[in-house]
N, C-alpha and C positions, 0 to 999 in steps of 0.2 A: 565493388561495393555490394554489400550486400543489405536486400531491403524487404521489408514486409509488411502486409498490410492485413488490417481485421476484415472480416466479412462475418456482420451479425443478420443471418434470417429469422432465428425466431429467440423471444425472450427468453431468458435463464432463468424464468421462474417455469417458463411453458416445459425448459429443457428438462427440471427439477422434478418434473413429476411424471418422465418416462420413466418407464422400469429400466433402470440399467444394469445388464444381467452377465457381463462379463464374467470371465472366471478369472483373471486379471489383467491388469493394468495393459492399454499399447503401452510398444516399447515408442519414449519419445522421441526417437530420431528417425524412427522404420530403419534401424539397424543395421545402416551402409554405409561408409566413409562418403564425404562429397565428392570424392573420385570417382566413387561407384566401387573402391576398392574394400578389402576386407578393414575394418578396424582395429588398428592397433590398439594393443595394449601400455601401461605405465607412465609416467610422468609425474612431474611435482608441479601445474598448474596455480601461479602466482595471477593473482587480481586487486590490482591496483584500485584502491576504491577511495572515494573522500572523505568519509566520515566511519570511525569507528563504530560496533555493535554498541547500545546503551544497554542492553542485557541479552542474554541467551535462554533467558525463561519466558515463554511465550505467553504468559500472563501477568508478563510487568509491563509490556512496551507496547505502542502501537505507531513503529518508525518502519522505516522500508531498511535502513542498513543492519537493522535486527534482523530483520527478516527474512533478509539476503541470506545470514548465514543458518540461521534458523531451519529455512527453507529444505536443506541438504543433511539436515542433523534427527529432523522429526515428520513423520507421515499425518497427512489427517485420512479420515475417512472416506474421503472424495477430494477429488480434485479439478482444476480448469485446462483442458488443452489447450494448445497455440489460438485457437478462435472464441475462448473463453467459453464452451461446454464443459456441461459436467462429465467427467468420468472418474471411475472406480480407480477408488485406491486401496486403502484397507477395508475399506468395505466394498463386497463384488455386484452389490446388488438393494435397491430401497428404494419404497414404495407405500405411500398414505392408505396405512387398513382403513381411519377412518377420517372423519374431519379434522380432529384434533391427534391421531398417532401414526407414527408414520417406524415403519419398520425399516432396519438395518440388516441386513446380513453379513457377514466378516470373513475375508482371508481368513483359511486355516494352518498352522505350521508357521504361524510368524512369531520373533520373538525380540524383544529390545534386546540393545545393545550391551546390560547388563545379565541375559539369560532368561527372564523374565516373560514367560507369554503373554501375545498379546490376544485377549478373547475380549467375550460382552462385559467382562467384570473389571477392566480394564478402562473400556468406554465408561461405564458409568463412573467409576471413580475421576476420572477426566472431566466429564460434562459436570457432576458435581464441584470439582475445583474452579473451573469455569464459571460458576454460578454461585459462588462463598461469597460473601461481602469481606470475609475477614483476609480473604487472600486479595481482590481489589482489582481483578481483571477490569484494565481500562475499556475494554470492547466488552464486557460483560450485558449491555445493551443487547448485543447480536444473540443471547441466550436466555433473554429475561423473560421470554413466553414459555420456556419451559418449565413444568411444572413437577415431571418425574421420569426418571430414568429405569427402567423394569428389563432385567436380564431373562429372558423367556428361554435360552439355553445357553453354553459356553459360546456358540457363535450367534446369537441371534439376540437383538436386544431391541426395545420398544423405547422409543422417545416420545414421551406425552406433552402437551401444549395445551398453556393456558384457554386458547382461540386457534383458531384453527389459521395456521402460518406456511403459505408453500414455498415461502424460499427459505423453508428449514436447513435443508441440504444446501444451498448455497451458502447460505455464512457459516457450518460447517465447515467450506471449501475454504474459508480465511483462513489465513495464520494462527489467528486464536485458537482453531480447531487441530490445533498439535497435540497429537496425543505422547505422553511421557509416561515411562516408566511408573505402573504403581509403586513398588515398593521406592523410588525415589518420590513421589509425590506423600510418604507416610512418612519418611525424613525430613522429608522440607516442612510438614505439621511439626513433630517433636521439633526441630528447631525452633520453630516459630514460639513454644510453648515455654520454650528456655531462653524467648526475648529476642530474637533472630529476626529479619525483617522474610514476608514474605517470598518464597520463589527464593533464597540465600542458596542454600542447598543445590539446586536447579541449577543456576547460574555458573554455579564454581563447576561444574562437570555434565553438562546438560546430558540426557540418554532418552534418545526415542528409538524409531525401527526404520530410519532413513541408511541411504546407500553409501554415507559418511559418517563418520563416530569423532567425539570432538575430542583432541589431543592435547592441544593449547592454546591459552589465551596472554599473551603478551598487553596491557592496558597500552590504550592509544598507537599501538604498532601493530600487533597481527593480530588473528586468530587462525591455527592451523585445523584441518581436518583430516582423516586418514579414512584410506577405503574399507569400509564394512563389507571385509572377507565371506561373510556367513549373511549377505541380504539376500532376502526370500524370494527378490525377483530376478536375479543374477546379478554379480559384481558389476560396480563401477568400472570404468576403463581407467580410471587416473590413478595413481598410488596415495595423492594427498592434491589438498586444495586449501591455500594460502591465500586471508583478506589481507592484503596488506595494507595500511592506513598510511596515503598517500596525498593529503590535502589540497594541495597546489595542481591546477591544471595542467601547467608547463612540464613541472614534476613527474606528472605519471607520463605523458608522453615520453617523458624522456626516457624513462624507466623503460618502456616500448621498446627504444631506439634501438639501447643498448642491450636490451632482451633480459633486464635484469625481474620484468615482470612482463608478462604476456596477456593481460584486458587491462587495459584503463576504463574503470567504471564511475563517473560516466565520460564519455569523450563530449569536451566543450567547442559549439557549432565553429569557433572561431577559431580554432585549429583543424578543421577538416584539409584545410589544404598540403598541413605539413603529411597528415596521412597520408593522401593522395598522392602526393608526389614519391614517397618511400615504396621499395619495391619489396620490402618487409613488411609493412603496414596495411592493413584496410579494413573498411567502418563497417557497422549493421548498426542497421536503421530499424526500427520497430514501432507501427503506430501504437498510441497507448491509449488508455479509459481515466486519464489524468485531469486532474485540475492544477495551475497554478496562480495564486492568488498575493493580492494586497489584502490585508486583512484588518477591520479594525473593531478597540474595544468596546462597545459598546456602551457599557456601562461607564464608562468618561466622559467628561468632558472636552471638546467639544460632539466628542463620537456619537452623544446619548442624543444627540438630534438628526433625527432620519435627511435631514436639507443639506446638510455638511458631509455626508456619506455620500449621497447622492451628487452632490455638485463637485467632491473629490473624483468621481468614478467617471462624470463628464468631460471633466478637464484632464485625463489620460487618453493621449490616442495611443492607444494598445499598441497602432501599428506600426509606430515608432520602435515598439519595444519588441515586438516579434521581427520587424526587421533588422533593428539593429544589434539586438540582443543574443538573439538566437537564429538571425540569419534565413529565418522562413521557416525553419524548420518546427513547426506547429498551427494548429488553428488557431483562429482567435475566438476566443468565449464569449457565446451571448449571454449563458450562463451556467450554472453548476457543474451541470448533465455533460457529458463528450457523448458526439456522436459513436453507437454501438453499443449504448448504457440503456437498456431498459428503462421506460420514462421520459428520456431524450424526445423531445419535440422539434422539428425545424421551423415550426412558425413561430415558436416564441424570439422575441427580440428581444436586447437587452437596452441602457441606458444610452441613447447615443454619443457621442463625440459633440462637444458642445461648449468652449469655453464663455462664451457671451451668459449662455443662460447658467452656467455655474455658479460665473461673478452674482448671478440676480441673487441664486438659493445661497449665497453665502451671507448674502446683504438683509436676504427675509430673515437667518436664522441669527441676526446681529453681529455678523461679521467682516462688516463691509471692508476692512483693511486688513482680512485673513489673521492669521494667526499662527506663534509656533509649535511644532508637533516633536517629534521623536518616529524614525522608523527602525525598526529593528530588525535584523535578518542575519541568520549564521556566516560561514567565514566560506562563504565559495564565490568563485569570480563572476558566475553567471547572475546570481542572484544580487551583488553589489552592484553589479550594471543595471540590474533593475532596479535596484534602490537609486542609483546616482540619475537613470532615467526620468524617474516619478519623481525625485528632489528638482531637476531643473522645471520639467513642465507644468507642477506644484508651485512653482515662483510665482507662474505668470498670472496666478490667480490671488496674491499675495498668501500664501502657505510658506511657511521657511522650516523646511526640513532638515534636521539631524539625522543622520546615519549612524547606528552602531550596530556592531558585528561583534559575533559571541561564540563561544565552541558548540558545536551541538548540543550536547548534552545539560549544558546549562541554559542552552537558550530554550530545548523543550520543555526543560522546569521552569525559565520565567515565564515565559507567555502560556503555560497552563495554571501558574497560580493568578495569572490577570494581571501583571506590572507592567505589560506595555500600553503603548496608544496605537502605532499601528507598526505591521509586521508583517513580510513575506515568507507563503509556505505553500507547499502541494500536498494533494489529496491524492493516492492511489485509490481507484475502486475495485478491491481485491474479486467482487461478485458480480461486476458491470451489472450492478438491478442499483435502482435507484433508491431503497431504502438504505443502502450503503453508500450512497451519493451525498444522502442529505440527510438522514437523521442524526449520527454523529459529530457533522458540522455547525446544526442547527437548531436540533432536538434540547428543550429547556434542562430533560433528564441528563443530560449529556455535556456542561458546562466544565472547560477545562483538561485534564488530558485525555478524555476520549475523544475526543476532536471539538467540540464547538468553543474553540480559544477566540472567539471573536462574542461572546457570551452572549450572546442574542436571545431575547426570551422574549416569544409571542406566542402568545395562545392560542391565535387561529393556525396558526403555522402547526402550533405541535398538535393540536386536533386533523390537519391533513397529515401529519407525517404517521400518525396513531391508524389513522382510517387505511392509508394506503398499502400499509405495513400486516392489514389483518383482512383485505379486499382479495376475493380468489378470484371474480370477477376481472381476467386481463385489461378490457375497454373501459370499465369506471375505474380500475386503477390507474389507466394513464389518463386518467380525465381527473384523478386526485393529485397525480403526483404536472401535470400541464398546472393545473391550479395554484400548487406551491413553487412552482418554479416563478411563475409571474407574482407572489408575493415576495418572494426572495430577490428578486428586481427591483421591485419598488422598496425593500426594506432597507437593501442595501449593505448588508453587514459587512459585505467584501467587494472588492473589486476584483471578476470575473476574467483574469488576463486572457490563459492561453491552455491549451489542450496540444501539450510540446510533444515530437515524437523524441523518443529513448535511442540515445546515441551512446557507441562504443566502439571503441578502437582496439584493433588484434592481432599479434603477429600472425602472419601466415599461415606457420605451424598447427597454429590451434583447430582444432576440424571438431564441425557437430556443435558448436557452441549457441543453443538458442534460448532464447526470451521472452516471456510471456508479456503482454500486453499489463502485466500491474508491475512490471520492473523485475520478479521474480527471475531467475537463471536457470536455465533445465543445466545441473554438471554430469549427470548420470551416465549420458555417451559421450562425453568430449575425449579427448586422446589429441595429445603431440606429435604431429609428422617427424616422424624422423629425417 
C-alpha cells in the first residue's frame, strides 16, 4: 500500500511571494524507478475513471474529471508540488514590483502543440480570455482583480491589479490558468462570431504546451492522449494515456483484474479488500484539501429558513457516514476549510450532533411533523450511500427524502441553474488558500456554476470574503477568514461532511504514478514494468 500525507508549514499566500527563480521545473518524480532502477520507457497506460471530461476547454468547466485530463494536455505558469507549494512551470521566476503588479518571467524555447510560441504575448492573450464576460469563465472570479495585462518584453510580462492581491500566482496555479494556443484562442473568437458557442473550437482539439497532445475523444467512452515528442522539458515516459469512462465501481476493478485498464480512478473504500488480497493489485492513499458536502438551496422553501438547515445538519451524525460509507478513510468536517488550507482554524467547531434539539428548530421554524424533500446526487455508489445514509437518519426527524441520481453532466447543469432542494458534491481547493475554499462556494458574485450552487446570499459574508481576499496582512486575514468560517456555521447552507482521503487502485506494473492533494495525476514519469 502505498500512502501519503500533506505537510503544510507555511501559507501559500506566504509561499506566493518568494521569488521563485528556477530555471525550470523539478522533475516530478526525482527521476528514478521505485526500484531505484532506471526508468523505462513506452506504454499505452489506461485509467479507468467514473465520470467522462464535460469539456477540454479550460474556460467552460470547473469539474475535477475535466481537469484530470486537462491537466496533461495544458501548462500554466506555475504550479503546486506534492506539499502544495508554488513552483515554476512556464514561468521560471515572479515577484510583486509593487502593491498592485507583480511580475512574470517565462520559459524561453517553448512552443504549443500546434508550433506556435509560447512568450508574454501569449500570456496576455490568455489572461484576457480568462477575463471576457462573452467567453464566460466559470472561475473567472479567480481573475477579476485584474486590471491589465502589459508585455514589458517577449519573455517578461506585468500583471496589474485592481488592489493589491498576493495570492495572484496561486490561482494562477488552478486549472483555469491553462494557457492555449494563441492562434487557437483567434479561432475559437471567429467561431464564436459565426454563432459557435464559446471555447467550440478548443474543445474539438484542445492545444496547449503540456507533455501530452490530445488525439481523441470518443463521447461518454474515452479520451486518448499521445506523448508530446518535442516537450521542452523532456518526453513523457508513456506513448499514450487513455480516460476510460468506467462508471460502475465493481466495473473498473474488474477491468484491474484482468489488466484490461491499469488505475481505477477512484478506488471505492469498500473494495479495498479485493485489492489487498490480489497479488496484481495495490491502493495509494493521498490526504487531500477536499470538502465533501450535503448541500442545500437556499433560495427554497423549506431551505430559505436558516432553523431547517441547521436542525437538518444536527440530525446527521457524519460518523455514521465516514464509517460506514467510506470506511474511515477521511476526517470529519467541522467545517469548510480541511486541515492544510490556509485559513483552516482547529478551534472552530461546527454544528453538533443533536437530534432532540433538531426536532425543537424544525418545530420553531413551523415544521413540527417534518416535511418532504428531494435529494439529488450523480450516479456513483459512494455518494448514493450517502444519499440513502442521510434519507434514513432524516426520517427520524420526520424528513422523507427522495433520492435521485443523474449523469454528471446533466446534473452539473441542474443544480447550477438552482432546480434542486438539496444535493451532494465536493469541493477540491486547487490553491489550499482559503479564498478558494470559500468565496466560490459562498460569494453572492458567484451564484451557480462557479460554485455557490447552494445560492446563499449574505452580505456580511461577502464583505469578509471581499476583505480577506485583498488583506496582505497574514494574522487579520486569518482573523477574516476564522470570522467567516464561524458565520458559515451558523448559516448553514451546507452540511460540512468529510475531508475524504483520494483512493486508487493499480496494477503493479505501473511505477511513479503520483497525485496531488486536489485529485490532480502527475503522468509525466509513469512507465509500465515490463
Amino acid at each position: 500500500m502505498k500512502k501519503f500525507y500533506l505537510a503544510f508549514f507555511m501559507s501559500i499566500i506566504m509561499a506566493a511571494l518568494v521569488l521563485a527563480g528556477c530555471a525550470s521545473e523539478p522533475d516530478e518524480s526525482g527521476g528514478n524507478s521505485e526500484d531505484g532502477g532506471q526508468a523505462q520507457e513506452g506504454g499505452d497506460l489506461v485509467i479507468a475513471t467514473i465520470s467522462d471530461a464535460v469539456s477540454l476547454d479550460p474556460g467552460a468547466v470547473n469539474d475535477v474529471p475535466s481537469f484530470d485530463v486537462q491537466y496533461n494536455i495544458f501548462e500554466k505558469l506555475v504550479k503546486h508540488d506534492e506539499d502544495m507549494n508554488l513552483i515554476p512551470s512556464l514561468a521560471t521566476e515572479w515577484n510583486q514590483v509593487d502593491d498592485t503588479t507583480w511580475e512574470f518571467k517565462l520559459q524561453e524555447g517553448v512552443t504549443f502543440h500546434d508550433g506556435e510560441p509560447f512568450n508574454a504575448e501569449a500570456v496576455k492573450v490568455n489572461i484576457e480570455r480568462m477575463m471576457d464576460p462573452d467567453v464566460g469563465y466559470p472561475t473567472a472570479n479567480m481573475v477579476e482583480m485584474v486590471e491589465d495585462v502589459e508585455v514589458v518584453d517577449d519573455y517578461t510580462v506585468h500583471i496589474k491589479t485592481e488592489y493589491p492581491f498576493p495570492g495572484l500566482p496561486a490561482n494562477l496555479g488552478h486549472p483555469m490558468g491553462a494557457m492555449i494556443s494563441p492562434k487557437q484562442i483567434e479561432e475559437d473568437y471567429a467561431a464564436m462570431e459565426d454563432g459557435e458557442n464559446p471555447g467550440s473550437v478548443i474543445n474539438a482539439h484542445p492545444i496547449g504546451t503540456g507533455y501530452f497532445t490530445f488525439d481523441e475523444w470518443a463521447s461518454g467512452q474515452y479520451i486518448r492522449l499521445v506523448k508530446n515528442e518535442d516537450y521542452w522539458d523532456g518526453a513523457a515516459k508513456l506513448d499514450s494515456v487513455t480516460f476510460k469512462v468506467v462508471p460502475e465501481d465493481l466495473t473498473r476493478l474488474a477491468e484491474l483484474q484482468t489488466g484490461d485498464s491499469h488505475v481505477s480512478n477512484p478506488l471505492s473504500s469498500s473494495d479495498i479488500g479485493q485489492v489487498e488480497q490480489s497479488e496484481d493489485l495495490e491502493m495509494y492513499q493521498q490526504s487531500s484539501v477536499s470538502l465533501d458536502y450535503i448541500g442545500f438551496n437556499t433560495q427554497k422553501e423549506p431551505f430559505d429558513d436558516k432553523r431547517v438547515r441547521q436542525a437538518i445538519s444536527m440530525a446527521l451524525d457524519k460518523g455514521q457516514i465516514l464509517d460506514g460509507v467510506v470506511n474511515g478513510y477521511a476526517l470529519e468536517a467541522e467545517g469548510p476549510l480541511s486541515p492544510g488550507v490556509f485559513g483552516y482554524d482547529e478551534s472552530i467547531k461546527g454544528l453538533e450532533y443533536d437530534v432532540d434539539a433538531a426536532k425543537e428548530l424544525l418545530a420553531e421554524a413551523g415544521y413540527p411533523d417534518g416535511f418532504s424533500t428531494t435529494l439529488w446526487t450523480n450516479e456513483t455508489r459512494e455518494r448514493a450511500d450517502i444519499a440513502t445514509n442521510a434519507q434514513a437518519q432524516l426520517k427520524e426527524i420526520g424528513i422523507d427524502v427522495s433520492i435521485e441520481m443523474m449523469e454528471w453532466g446533466a446534473y452539473l447543469e441542474q443544480i447550477g441553474n438552482g432546480d434542486h432542494d438539496m444535493f451532494i458534491l465536493g469541493w477540491s481547493n486547487s490553491t489550499a488558500d482559503a479564498d478558494l475554499g470559500l468565496a466560490p462556494l459562498f460569494h453572492s458574485d458567484n451564484l451557480g456554476p462557479p460554485g455557490n450552487r447552494t445560492f446563499l446570499q449574505n452580505d456580511d459574508l461577502d464583505e469578509l470574503l471581499d476583505a480577506g481576499r485583498q488583506e496582505v496582512d497574514e494574522e487579520k486575514r486569518l482573523e477574516i477568514y476564522k470570522e467567516a468560517q464561524e458565520l458559515l456555521i451558523d448559516e448553514a447552507p451546507m452540511v460540512y461532511i468529510m475531508h475524504k482521503d483520494y483512493l486508487l487502485a493499480e496494477r503493479t506494473e505501473v511505477q511513479n504514478l503520483k497525485m496531488l492533494p486536489t485529485k490532480m495525476l502527475l503522468l509525466k514519469d509513469v512507465y509500465l514494468e515490463q
